[in-house]
C-alpha positions in Angstrom: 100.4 113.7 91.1 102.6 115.1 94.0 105.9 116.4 95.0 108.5 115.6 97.2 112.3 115.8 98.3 114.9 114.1 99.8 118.1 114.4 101.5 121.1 112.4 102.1 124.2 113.5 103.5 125.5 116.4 106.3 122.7 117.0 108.9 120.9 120.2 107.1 117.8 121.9 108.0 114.4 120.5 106.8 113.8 124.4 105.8 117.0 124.5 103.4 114.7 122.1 101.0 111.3 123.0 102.0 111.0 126.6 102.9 114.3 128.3 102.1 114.8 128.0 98.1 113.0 130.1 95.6 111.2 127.3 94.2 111.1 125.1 97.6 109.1 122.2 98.3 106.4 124.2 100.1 106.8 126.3 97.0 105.6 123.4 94.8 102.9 122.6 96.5 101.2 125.5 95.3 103.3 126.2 92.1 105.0 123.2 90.8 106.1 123.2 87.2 107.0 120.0 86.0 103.8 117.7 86.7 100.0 117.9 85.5 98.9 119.4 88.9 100.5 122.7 89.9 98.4 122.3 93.2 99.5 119.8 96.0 97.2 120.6 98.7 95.8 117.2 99.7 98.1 117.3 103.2 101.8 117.1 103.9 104.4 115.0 105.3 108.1 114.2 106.3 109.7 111.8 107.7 113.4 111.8 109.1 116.4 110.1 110.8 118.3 111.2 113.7 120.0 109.3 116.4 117.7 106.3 116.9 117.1 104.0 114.1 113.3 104.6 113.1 112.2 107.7 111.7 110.1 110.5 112.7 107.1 111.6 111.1 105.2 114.5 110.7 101.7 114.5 108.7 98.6 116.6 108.2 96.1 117.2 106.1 96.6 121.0 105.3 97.9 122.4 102.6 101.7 122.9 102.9 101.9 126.5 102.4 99.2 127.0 105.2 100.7 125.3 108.2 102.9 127.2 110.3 103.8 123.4 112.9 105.2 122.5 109.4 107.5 125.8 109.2 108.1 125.9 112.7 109.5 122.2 112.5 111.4 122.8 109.6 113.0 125.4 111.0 114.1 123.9 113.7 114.8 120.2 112.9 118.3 119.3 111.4 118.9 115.7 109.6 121.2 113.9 107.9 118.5 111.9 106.2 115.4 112.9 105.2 111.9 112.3 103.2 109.7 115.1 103.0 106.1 115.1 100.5 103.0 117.4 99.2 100.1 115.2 98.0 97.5 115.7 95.3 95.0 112.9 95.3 94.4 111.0 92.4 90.9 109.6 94.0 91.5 108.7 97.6 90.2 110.7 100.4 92.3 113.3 101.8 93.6 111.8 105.5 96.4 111.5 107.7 97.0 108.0 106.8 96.8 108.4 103.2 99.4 111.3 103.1 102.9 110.7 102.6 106.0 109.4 103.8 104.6 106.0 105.0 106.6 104.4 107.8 107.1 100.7 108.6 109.9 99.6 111.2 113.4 101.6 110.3 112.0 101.9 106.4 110.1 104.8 105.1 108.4 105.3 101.8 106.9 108.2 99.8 105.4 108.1 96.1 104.2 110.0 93.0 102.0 108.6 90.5 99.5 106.4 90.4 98.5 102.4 89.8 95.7 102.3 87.2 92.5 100.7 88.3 93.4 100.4 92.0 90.1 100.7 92.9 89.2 98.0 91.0 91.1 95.6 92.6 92.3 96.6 95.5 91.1 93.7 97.7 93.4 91.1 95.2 96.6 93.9 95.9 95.9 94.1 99.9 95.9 90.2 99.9 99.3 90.3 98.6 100.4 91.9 102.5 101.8 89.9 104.6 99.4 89.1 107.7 101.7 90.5 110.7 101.9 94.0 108.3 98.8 94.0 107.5 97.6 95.6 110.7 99.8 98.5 109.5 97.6 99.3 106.5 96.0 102.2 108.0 95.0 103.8 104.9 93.1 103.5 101.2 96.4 104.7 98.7 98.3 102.3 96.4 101.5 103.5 97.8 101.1 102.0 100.9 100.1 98.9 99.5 102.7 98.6 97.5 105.5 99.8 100.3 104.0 97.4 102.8 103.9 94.4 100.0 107.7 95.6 99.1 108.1 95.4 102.6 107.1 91.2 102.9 109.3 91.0 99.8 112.6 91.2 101.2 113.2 95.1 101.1 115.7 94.0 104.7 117.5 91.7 102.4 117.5 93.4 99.1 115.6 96.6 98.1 116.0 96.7 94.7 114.6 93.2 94.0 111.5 93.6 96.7 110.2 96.4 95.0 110.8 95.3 91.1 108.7 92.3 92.6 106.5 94.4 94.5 105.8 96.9 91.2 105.7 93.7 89.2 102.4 92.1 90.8 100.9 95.6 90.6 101.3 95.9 87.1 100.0 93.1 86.5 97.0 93.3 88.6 96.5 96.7 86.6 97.1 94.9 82.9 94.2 92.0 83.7 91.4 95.1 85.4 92.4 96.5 81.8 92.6 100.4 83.0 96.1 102.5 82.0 98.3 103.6 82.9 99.3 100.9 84.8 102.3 102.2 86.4 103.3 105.4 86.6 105.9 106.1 89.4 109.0 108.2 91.2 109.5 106.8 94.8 112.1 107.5 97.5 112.9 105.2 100.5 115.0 104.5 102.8 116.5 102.6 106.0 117.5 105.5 107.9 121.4 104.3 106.4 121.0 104.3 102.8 118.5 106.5 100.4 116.8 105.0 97.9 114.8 106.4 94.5 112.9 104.5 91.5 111.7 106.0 88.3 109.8 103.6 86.5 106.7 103.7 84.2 104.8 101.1 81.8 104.6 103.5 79.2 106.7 105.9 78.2 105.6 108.7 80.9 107.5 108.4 83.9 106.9 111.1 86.1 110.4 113.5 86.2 112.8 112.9 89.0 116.6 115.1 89.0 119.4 114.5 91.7 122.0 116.5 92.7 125.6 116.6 94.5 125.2 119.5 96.4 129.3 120.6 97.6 128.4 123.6 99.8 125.9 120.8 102.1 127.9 117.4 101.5 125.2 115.6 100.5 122.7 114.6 98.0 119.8 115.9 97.1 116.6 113.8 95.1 113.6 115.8 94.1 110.7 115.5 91.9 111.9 118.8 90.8 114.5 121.3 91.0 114.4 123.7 94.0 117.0 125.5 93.3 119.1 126.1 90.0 121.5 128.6 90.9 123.9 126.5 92.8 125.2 123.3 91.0 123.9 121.6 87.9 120.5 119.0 88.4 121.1 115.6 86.7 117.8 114.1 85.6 117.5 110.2 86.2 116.6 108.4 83.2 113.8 105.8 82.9 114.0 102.9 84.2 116.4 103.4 87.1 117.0 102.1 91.0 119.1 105.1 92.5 121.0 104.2 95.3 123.2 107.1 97.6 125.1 107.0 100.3 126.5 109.9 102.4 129.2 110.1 99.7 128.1 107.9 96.6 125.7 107.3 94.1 124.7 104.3 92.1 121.9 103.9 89.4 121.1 100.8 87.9 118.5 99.8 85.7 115.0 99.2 87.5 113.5 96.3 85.8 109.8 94.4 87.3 110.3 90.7 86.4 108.2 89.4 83.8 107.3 86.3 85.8 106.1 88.2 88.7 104.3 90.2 85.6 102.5 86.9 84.5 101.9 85.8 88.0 
């Protein structure tokens, strides 16, 4: 499993999230308390909006807590929108293109948790990519699969329904290769306009994901876990849900893979 942390709202310092708090990001990746893997050492990433419409990124393979460009950056870069991930590998290898956020046009995308059996048939999910995005499978995780199959979906047109679809076909693959769980999943992306988070399992596990209406930054903040719990009060977002914020607003809806894309 991994951990990550996202921000929407009044440019703020990447360190504010990842370095600053007692129980920062870059904290987590060696401590983190609310997942089966305290360790998150299996490389690093962030990506963020500024003034032009596609992102930056930032990835390496290094452990968080041991790479000072990381610090450095954070430090010094301030956004008003902004993805930002540890990894720990649940079986692929440990590379700059598996590591997290991924980034397609304007959209970004990070992940926790897993796709059961992926291995097993990951040649039937990657033929589910569209062929002009394919060449932009660069590596081996089932997150980027399923953010650039999200992507041929529609996630331009309608977000929501692209990934239910997306997550749908995935489950399903996973339910006919037989191996559980089949999905297990927190994810956060976005358009560089609006941010958007999932929490969404096939059993009852989803992995934990809390948000936040921070008054002192003006903005929102989405984490896999708390960073902080002395200012404000973290709301925990139930299973099942399609979070949508704004600089100012936040909707949740219920998150809910089609059953005919299921028996696809």
């Amino acid at each position: 499993m991994c951990r990550w942390a996202a921000w929407q709202g009044r440019p703020l310092y990447l360190s504010e999230i990842l370095t600053a708090p007692d129980h920062s990001l870059i904290h987590q990746s060696r401590e983190a308390s609310k997942c089966k893997t305290a360790i998150n050492a299996d490389g690093f990433g962030l990506a963020w909006y500024g003034d032009r419409p596609n992102p930056g990124q930032y990835r390496d393979v290094y452990p968080a807590w041991s790479d000072p460009n990381l610090k450095s950056l954070a430090e010094q870069v301030q956004a008003r929108l902004f993805l930002a991930h540890v990894r720990a590998s649940t079986g692929t290898a440990t590379s700059r293109n598996n590591c997290h956020p991924f980034v397609q046009g304007t959209w970004s995308f990070m992940h926790n948790g897993q796709v059961g059996g992926f291995d097993g048939f990951r040649r039937h999910a990657e033929a589910l990519i569209l062929d002009d995005l394919y060449p932009n499978r660069r590596g081996a995780t089932d997150s980027e699969a399923l953010f650039l199959v999200a992507h041929g979906l529609g996630l331009d047109a309608d977000p929501k329904a692209a990934l239910e679809n997306a997550v749908a076909q995935f489950e399903a693959l996973s339910r006919k290769s037989g191996q559980g769980p089949h999905i297990r999943m927190t994810a956060a992306l976005s358009d560089g306009e609006t941010l958007f988070a999932v929490r969404y399992a096939s059993d009852h596990l989803a992995p934990s994901l809390y948000y936040q209406w921070n008054a002192a930054w003006q903005g929102w903040a989405v984490v896999s876990e708390p960073y902080d719990t002395a200012f404000g009060d973290w709301i925990e977002v139930p299973k099942g849900s399609f979070c949508r914020f704004t600089a100012t607003e936040c909707e949740i809806v219920p998150f809910q893979p089609s059953v005919m894309s299921k028996a696809a």
